[in-house]
VMD Tcl script that builds the backbone (N, CA, C; Angstrom):
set m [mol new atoms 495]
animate dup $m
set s [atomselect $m all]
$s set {name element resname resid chain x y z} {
  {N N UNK 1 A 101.749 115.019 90.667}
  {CA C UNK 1 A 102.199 114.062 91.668}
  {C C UNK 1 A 101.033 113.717 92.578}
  {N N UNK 2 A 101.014 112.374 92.588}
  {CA C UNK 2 A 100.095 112.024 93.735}
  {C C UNK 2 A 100.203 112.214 95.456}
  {N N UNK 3 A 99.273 112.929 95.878}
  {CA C UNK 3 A 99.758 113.246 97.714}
  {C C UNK 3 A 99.421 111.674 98.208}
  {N N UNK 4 A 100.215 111.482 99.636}
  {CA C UNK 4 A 100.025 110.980 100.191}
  {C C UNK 4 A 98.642 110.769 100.860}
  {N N UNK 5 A 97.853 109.671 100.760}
  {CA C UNK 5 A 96.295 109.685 101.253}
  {C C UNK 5 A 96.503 108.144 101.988}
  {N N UNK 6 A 95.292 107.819 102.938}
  {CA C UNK 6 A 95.325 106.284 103.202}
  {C C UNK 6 A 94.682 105.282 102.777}
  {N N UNK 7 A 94.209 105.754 101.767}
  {CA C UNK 7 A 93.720 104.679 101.091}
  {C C UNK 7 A 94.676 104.682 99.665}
  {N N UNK 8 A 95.590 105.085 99.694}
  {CA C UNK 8 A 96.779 104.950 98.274}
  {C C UNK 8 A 96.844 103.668 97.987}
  {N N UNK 9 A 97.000 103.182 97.124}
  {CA C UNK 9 A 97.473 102.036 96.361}
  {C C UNK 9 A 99.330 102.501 96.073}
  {N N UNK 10 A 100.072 101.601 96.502}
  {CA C UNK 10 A 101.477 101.367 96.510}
  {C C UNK 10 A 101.592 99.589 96.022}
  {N N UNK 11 A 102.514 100.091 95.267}
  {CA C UNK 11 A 103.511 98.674 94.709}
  {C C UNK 11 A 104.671 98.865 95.426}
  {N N UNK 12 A 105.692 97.932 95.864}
  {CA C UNK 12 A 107.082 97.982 96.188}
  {C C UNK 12 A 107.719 96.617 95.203}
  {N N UNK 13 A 108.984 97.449 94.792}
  {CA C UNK 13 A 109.674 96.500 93.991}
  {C C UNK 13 A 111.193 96.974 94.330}
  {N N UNK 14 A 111.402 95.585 94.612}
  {CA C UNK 14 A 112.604 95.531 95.698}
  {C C UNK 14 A 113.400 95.091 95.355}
  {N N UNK 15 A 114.843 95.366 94.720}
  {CA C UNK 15 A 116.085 94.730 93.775}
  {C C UNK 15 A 116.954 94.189 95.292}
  {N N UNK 16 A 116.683 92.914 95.630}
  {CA C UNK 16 A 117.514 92.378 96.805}
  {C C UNK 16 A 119.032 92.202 96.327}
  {N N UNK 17 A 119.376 92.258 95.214}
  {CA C UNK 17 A 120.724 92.027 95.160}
  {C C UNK 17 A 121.382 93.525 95.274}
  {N N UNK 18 A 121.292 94.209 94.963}
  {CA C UNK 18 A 121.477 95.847 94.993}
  {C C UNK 18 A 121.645 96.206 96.573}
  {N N UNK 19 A 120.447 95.708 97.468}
  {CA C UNK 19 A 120.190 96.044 98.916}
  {C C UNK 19 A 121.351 95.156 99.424}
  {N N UNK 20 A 121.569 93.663 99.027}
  {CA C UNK 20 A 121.817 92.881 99.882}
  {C C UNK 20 A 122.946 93.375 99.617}
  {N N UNK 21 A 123.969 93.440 98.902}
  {CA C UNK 21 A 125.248 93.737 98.676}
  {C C UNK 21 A 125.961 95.088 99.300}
  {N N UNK 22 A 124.826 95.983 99.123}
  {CA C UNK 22 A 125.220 97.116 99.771}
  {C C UNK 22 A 125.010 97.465 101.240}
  {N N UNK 23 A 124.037 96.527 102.170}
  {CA C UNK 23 A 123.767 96.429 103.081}
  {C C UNK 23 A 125.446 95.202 104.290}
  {N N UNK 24 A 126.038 94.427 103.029}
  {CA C UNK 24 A 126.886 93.672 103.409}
  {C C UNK 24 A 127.952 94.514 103.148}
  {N N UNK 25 A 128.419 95.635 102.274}
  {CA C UNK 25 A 129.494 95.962 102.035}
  {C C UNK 25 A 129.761 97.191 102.850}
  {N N UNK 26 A 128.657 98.217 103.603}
  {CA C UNK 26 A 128.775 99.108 104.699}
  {C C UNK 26 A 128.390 98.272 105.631}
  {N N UNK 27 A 127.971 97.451 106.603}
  {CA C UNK 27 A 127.591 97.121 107.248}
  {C C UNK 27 A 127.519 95.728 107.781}
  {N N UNK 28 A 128.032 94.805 107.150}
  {CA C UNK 28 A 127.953 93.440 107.332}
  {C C UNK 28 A 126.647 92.822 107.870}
  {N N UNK 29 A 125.366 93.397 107.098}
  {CA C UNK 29 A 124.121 92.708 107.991}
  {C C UNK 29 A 123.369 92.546 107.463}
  {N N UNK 30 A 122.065 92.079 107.367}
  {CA C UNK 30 A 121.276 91.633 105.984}
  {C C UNK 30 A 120.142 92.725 106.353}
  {N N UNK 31 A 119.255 92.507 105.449}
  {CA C UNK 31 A 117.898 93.442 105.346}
  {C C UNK 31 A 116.893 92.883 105.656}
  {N N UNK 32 A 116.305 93.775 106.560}
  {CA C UNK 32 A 114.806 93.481 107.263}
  {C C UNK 32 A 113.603 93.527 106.359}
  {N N UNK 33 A 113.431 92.416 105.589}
  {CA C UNK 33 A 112.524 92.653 104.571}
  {C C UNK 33 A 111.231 92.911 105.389}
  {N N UNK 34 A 110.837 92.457 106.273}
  {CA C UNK 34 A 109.552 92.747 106.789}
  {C C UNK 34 A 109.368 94.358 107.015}
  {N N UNK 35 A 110.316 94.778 107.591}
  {CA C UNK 35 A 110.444 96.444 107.728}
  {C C UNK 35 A 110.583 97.252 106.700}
  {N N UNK 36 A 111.078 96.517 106.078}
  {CA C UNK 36 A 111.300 97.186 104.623}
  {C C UNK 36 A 109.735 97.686 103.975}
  {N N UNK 37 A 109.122 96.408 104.121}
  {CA C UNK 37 A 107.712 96.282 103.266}
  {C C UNK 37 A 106.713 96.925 104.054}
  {N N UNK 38 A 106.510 97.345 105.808}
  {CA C UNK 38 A 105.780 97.913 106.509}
  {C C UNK 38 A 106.291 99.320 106.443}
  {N N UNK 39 A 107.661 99.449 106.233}
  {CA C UNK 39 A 107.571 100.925 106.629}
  {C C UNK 39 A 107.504 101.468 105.021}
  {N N UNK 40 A 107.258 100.693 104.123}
  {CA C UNK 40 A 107.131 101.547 103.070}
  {C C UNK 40 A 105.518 101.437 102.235}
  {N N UNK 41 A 105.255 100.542 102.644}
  {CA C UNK 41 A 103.676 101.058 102.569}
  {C C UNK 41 A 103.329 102.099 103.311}
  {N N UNK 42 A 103.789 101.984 104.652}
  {CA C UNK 42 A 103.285 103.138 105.435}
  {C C UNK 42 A 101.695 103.194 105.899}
  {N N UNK 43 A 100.996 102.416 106.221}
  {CA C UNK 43 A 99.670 102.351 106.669}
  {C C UNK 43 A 98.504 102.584 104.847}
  {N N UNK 44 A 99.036 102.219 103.780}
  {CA C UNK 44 A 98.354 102.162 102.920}
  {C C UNK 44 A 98.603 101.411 102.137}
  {N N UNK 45 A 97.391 100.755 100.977}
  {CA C UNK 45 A 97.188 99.777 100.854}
  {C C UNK 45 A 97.715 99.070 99.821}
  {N N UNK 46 A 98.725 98.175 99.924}
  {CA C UNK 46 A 99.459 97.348 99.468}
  {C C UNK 46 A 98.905 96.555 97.745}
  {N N UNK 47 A 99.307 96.830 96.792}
  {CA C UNK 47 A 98.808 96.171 95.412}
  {C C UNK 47 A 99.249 95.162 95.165}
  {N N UNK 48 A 100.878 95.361 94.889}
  {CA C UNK 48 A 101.685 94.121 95.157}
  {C C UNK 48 A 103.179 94.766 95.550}
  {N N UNK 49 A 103.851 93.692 96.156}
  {CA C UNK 49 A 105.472 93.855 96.243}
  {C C UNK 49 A 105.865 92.342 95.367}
  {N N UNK 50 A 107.222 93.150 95.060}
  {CA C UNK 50 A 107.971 91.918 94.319}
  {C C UNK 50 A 109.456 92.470 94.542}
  {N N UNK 51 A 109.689 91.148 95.088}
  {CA C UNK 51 A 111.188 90.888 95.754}
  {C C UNK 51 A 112.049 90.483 94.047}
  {N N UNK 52 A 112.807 90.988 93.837}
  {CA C UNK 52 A 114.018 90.711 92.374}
  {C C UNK 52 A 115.258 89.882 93.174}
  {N N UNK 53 A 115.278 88.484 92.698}
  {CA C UNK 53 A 116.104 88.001 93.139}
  {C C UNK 53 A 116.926 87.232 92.198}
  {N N UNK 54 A 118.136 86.499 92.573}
  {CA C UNK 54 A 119.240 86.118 92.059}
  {C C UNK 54 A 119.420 84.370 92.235}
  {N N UNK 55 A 119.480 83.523 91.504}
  {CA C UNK 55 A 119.422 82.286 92.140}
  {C C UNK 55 A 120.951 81.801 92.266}
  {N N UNK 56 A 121.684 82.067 93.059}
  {CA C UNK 56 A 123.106 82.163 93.108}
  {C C UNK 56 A 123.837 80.270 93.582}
  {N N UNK 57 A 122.834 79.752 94.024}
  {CA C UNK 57 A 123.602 78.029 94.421}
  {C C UNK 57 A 123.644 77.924 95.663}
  {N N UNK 58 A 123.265 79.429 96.801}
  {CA C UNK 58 A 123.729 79.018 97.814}
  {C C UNK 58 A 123.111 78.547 99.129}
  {N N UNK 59 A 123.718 78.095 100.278}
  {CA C UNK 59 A 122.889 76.788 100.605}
  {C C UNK 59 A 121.568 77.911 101.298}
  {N N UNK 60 A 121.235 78.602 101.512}
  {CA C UNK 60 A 120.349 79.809 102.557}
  {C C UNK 60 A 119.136 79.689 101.442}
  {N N UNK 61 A 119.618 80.026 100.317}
  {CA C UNK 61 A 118.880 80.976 99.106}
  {C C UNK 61 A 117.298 80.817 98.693}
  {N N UNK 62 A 117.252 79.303 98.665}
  {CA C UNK 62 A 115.679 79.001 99.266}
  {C C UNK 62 A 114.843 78.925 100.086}
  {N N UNK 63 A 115.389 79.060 101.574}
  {CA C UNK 63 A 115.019 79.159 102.939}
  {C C UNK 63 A 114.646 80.636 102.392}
  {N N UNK 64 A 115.446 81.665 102.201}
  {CA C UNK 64 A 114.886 83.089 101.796}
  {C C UNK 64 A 114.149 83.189 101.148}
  {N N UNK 65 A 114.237 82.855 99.776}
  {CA C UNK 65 A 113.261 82.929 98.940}
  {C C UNK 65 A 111.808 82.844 99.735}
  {N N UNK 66 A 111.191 81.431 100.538}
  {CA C UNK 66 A 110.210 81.403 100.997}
  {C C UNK 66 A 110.133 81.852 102.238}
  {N N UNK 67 A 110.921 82.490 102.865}
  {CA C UNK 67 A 110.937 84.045 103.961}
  {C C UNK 67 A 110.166 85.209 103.133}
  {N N UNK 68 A 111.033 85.372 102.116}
  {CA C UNK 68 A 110.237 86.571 101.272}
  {C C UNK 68 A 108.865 86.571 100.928}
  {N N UNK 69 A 108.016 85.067 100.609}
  {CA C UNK 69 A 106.799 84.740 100.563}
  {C C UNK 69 A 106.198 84.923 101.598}
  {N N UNK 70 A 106.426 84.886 102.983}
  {CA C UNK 70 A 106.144 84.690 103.983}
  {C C UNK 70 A 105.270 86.330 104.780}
  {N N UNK 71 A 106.500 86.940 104.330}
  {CA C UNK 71 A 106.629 88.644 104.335}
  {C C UNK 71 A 105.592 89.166 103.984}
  {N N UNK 72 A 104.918 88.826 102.682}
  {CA C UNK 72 A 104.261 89.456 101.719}
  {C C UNK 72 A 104.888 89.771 100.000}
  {N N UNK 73 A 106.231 89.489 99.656}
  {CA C UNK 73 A 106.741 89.294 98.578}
  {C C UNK 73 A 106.249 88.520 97.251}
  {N N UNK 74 A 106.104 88.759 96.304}
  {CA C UNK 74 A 106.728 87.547 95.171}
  {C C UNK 74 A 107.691 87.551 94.753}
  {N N UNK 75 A 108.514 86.725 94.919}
  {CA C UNK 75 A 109.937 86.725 94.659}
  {C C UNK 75 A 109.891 86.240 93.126}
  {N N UNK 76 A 110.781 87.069 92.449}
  {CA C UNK 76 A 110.819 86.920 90.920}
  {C C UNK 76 A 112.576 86.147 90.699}
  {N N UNK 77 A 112.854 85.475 90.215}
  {CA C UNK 77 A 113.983 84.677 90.388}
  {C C UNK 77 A 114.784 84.425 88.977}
  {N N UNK 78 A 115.482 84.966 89.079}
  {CA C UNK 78 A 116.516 85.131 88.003}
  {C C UNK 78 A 117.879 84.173 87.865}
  {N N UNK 79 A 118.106 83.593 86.886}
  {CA C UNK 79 A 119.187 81.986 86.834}
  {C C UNK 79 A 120.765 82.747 86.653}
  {N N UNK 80 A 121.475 83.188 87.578}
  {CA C UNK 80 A 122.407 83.965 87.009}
  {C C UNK 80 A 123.577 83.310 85.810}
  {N N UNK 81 A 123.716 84.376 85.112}
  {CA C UNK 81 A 124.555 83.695 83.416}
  {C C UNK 81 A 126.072 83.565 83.697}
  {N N UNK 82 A 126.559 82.524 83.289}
  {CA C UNK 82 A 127.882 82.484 83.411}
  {C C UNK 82 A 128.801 82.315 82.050}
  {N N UNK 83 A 129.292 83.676 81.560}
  {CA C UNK 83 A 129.500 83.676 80.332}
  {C C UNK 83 A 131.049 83.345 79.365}
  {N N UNK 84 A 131.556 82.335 78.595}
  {CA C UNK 84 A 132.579 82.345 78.183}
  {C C UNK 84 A 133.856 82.490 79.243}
  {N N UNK 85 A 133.834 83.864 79.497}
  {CA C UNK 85 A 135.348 84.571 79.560}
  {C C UNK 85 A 134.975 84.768 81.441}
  {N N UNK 86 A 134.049 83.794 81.627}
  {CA C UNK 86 A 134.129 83.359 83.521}
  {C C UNK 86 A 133.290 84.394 84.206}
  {N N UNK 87 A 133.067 85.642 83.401}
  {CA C UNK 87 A 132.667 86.643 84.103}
  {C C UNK 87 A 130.815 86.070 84.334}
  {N N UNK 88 A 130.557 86.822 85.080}
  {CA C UNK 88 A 128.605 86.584 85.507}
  {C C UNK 88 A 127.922 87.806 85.663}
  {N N UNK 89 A 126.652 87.605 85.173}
  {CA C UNK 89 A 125.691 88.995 85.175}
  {C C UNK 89 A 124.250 87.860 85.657}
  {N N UNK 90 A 123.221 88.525 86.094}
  {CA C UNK 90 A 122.108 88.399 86.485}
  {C C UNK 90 A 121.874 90.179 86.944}
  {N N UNK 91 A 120.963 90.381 86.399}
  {CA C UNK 91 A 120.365 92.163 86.619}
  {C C UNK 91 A 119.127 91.826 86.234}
  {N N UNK 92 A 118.304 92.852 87.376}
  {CA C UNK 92 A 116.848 92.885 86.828}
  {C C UNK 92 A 116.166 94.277 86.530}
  {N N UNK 93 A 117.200 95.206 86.359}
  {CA C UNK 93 A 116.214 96.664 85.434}
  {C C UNK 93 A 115.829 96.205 84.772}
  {N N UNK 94 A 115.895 95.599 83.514}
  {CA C UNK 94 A 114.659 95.988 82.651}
  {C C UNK 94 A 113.466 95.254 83.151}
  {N N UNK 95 A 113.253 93.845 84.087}
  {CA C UNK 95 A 112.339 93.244 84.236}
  {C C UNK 95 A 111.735 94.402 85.395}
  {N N UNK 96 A 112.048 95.141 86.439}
  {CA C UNK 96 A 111.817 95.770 87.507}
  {C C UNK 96 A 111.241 97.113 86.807}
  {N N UNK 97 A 111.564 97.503 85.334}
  {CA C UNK 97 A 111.211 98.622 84.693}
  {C C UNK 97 A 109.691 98.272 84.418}
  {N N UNK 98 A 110.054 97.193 83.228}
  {CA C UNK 98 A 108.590 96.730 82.738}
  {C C UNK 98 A 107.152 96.218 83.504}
  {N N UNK 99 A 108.050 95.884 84.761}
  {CA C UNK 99 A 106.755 95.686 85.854}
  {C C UNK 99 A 106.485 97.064 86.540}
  {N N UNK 100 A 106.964 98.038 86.466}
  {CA C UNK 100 A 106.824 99.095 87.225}
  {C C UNK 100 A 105.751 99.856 86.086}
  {N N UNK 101 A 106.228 100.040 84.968}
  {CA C UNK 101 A 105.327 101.003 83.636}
  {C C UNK 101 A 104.300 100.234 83.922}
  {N N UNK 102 A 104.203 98.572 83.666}
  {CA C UNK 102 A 102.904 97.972 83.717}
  {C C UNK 102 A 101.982 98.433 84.815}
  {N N UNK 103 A 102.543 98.091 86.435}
  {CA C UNK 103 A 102.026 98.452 87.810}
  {C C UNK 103 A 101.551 99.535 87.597}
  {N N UNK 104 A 101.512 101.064 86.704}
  {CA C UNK 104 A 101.102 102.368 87.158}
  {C C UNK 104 A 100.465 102.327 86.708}
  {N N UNK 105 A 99.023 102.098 86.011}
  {CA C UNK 105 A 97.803 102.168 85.458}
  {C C UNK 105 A 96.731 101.832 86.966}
  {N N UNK 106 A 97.734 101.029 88.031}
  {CA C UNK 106 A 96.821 100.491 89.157}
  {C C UNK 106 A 97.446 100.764 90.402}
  {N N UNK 107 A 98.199 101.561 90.118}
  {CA C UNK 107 A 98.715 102.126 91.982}
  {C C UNK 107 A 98.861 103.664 92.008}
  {N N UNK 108 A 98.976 104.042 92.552}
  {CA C UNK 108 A 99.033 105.814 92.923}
  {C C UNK 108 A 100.482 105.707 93.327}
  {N N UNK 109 A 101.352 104.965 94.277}
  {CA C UNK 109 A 102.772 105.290 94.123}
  {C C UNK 109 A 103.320 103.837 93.872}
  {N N UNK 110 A 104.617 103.600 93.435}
  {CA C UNK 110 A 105.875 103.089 93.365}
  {C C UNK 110 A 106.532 103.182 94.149}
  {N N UNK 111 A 107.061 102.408 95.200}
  {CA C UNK 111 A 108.389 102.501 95.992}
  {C C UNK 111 A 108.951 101.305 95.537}
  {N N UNK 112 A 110.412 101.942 95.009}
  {CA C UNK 112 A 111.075 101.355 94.558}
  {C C UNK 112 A 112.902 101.171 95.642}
  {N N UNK 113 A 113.010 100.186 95.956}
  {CA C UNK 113 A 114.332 99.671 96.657}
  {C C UNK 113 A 115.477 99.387 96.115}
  {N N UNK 114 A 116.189 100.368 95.945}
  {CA C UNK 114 A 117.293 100.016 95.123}
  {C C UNK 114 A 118.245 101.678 95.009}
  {N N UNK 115 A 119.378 101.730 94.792}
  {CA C UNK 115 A 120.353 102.845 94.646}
  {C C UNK 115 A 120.681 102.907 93.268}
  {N N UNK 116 A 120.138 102.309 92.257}
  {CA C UNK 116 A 120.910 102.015 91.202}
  {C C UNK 116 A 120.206 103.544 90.240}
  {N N UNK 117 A 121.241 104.448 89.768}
  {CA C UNK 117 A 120.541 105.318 89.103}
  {C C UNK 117 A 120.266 105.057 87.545}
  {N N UNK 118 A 120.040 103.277 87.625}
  {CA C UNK 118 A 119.634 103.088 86.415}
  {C C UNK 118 A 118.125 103.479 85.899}
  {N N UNK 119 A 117.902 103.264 87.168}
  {CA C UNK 119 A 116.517 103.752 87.244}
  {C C UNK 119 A 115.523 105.758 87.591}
  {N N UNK 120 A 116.538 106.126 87.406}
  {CA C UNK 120 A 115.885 107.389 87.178}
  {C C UNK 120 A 115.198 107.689 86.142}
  {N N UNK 121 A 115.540 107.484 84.883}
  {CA C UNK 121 A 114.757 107.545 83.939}
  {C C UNK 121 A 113.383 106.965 84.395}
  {N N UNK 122 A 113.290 106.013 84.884}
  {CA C UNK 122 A 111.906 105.233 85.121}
  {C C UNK 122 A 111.386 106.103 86.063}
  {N N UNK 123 A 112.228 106.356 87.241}
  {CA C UNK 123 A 110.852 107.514 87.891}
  {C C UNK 123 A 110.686 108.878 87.230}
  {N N UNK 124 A 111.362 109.406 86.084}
  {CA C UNK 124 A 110.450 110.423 85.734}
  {C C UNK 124 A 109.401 109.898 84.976}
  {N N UNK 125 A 109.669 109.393 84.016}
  {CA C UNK 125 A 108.366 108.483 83.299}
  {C C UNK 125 A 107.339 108.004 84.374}
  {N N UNK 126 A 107.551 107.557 85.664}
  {CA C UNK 126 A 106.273 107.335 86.416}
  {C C UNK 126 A 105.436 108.685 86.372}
  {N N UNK 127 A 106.569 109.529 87.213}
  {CA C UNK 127 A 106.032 110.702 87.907}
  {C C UNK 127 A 105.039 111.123 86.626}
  {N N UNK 128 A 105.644 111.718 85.413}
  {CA C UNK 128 A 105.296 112.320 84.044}
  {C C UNK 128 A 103.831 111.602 84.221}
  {N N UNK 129 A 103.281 110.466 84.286}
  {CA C UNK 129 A 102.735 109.233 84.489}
  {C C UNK 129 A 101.698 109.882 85.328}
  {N N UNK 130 A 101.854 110.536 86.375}
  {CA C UNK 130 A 101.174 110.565 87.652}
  {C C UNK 130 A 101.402 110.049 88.800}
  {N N UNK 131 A 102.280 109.222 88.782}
  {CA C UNK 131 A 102.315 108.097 89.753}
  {C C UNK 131 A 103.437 108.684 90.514}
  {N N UNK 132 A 103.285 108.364 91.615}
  {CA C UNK 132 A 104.482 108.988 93.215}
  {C C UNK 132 A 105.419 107.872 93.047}
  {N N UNK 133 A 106.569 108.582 93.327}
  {CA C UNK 133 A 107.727 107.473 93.255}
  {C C UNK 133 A 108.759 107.932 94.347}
  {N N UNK 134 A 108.626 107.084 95.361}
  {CA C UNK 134 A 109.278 106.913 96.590}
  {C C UNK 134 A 110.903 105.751 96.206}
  {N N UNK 135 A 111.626 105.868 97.227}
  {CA C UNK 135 A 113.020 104.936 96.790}
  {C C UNK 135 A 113.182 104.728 98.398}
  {N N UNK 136 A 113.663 103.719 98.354}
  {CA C UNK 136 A 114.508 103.407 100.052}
  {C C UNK 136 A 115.609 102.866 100.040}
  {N N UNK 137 A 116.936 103.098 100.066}
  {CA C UNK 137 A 117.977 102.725 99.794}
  {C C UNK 137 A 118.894 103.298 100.799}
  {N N UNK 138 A 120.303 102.771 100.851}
  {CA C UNK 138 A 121.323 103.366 101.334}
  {C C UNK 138 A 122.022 104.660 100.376}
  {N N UNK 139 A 121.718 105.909 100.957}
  {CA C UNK 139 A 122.726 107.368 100.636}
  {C C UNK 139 A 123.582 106.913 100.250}
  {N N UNK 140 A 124.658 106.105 100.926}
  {CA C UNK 140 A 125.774 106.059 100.124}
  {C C UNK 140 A 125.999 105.732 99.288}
  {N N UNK 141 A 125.162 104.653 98.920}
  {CA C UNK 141 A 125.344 104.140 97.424}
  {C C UNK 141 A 124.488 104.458 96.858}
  {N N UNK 142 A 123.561 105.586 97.015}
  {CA C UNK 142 A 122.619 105.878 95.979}
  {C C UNK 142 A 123.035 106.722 94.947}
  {N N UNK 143 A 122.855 106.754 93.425}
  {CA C UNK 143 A 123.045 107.746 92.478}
  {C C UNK 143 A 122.306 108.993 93.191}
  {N N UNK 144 A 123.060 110.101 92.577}
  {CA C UNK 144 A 122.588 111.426 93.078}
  {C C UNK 144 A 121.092 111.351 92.202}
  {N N UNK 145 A 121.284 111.291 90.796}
  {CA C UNK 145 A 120.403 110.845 89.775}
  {C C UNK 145 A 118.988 111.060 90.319}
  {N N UNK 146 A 119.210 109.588 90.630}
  {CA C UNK 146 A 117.724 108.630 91.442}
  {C C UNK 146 A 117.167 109.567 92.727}
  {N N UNK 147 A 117.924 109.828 93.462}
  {CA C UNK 147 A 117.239 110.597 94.247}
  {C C UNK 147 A 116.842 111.793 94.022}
  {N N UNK 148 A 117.371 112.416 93.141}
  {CA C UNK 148 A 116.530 113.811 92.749}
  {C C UNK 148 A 115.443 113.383 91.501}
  {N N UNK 149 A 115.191 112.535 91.087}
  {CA C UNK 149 A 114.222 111.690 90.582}
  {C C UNK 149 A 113.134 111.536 91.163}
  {N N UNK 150 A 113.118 111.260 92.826}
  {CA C UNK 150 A 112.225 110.618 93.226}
  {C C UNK 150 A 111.235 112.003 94.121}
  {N N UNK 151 A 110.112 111.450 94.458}
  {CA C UNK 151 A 109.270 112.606 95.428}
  {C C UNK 151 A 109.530 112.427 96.532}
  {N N UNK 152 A 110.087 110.955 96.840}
  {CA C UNK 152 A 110.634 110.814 98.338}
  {C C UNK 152 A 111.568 109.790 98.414}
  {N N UNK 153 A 112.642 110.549 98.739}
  {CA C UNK 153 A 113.927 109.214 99.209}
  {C C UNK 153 A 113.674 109.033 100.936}
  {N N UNK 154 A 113.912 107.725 101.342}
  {CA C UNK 154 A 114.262 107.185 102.337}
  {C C UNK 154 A 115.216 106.586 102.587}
  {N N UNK 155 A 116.355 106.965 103.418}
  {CA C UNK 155 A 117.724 106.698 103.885}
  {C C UNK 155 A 117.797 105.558 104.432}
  {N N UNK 156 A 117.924 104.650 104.552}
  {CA C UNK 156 A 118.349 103.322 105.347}
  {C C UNK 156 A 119.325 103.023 105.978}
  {N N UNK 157 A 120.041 104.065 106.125}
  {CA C UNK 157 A 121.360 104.092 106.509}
  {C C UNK 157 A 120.817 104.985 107.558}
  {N N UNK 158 A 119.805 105.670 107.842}
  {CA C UNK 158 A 119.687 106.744 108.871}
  {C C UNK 158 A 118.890 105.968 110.249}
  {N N UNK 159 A 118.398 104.665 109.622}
  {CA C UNK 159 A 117.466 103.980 110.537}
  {C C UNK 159 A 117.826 102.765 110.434}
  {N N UNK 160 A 119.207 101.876 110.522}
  {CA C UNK 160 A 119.929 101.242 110.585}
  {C C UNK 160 A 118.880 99.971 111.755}
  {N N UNK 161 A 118.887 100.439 113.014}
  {CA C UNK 161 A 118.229 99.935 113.767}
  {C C UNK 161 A 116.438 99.298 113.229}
  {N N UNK 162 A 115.749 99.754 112.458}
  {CA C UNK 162 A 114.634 99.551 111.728}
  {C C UNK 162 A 115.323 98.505 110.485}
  {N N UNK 163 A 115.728 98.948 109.704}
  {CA C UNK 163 A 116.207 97.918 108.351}
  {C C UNK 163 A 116.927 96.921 108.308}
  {N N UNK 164 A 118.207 96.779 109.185}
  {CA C UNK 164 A 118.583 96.033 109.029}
  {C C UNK 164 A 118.628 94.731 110.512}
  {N N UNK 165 A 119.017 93.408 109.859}
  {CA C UNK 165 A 119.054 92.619 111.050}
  {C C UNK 165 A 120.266 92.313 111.659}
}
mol reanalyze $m
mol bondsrecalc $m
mol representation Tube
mol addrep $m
């Protein structure tokens, strides 16, 4: 595992639909992406972040989108599918996987934003990897999984006042 140093190289990859939903369904309030992205670099040096987003129709969704640019993001933008039988999917594990395996040849950690313990498998493969794998999510909805996965969870639910707006 990689220690914490200040000159680390960190990626953040940030599943906004995961945050946003779960940030609206305890809390009714959106996410401080700027805080999000400062307090998880943490005073070291930034490779890239990429915001995972959803292109849902609605009237905000591009005003955000180029908020997220604004931040320091690339927002990666996904056309959500609307299939036959009415139901809809848009998910970005595997795209958030494949950029993460790619990203570790050039960062020392991963912080990854999201509760979904789809992704545990991916942080042992980082860690196995070398690479530090941090998470910032809400406890409550986090898989137990993912967090015993990771070298460092961060609660968002504990610093409510910091994350969210």
């Amino acid at each position: 595992m990689t220690e914490i140093h200040p000159s680390q190289r960190v990626a953040m990859l940030a599943d906004a639909q995961n945050l946003y939903h779960t940030a609206q369904s305890l809390y009714s309030r959106n996410i401080d992406y700027s805080a999000l992205l400062e307090k998880g670099v943490a005073g070291r040096d930034l490779t890239r972040a990429i915001a995972y987003v959803v292109r849902a129709d609605s009237p905000d969704e591009e005003s955000f989108f180029e908020a997220l640019v604004d931040i320091g993001f690339e927002p990666k933008i996904k056309e959500i599918k609307t299939f036959g039988d009415g139901s809809k999917k848009a998910d970005w594990d595997v795209g958030m996987s494949l950029d993460a395996v790619t990203l570790a040849n050039h960062v020392d950690t991963v912080v990854l934003c999201t509760g979904d313990g789809d992704f545990s498998r991916l942080c042992s493969h980082l860690r196995h990897e070398g690479v530090r794998v941090e998470v910032m999510a809400f406890r409550e909805s986090t898989a137990e999984e993912l967090i015993e996965a990771t070298d460092t969870f961060i609660d968002l639910s504990e610093r409510q006042e910091t994350f969210l707006l």
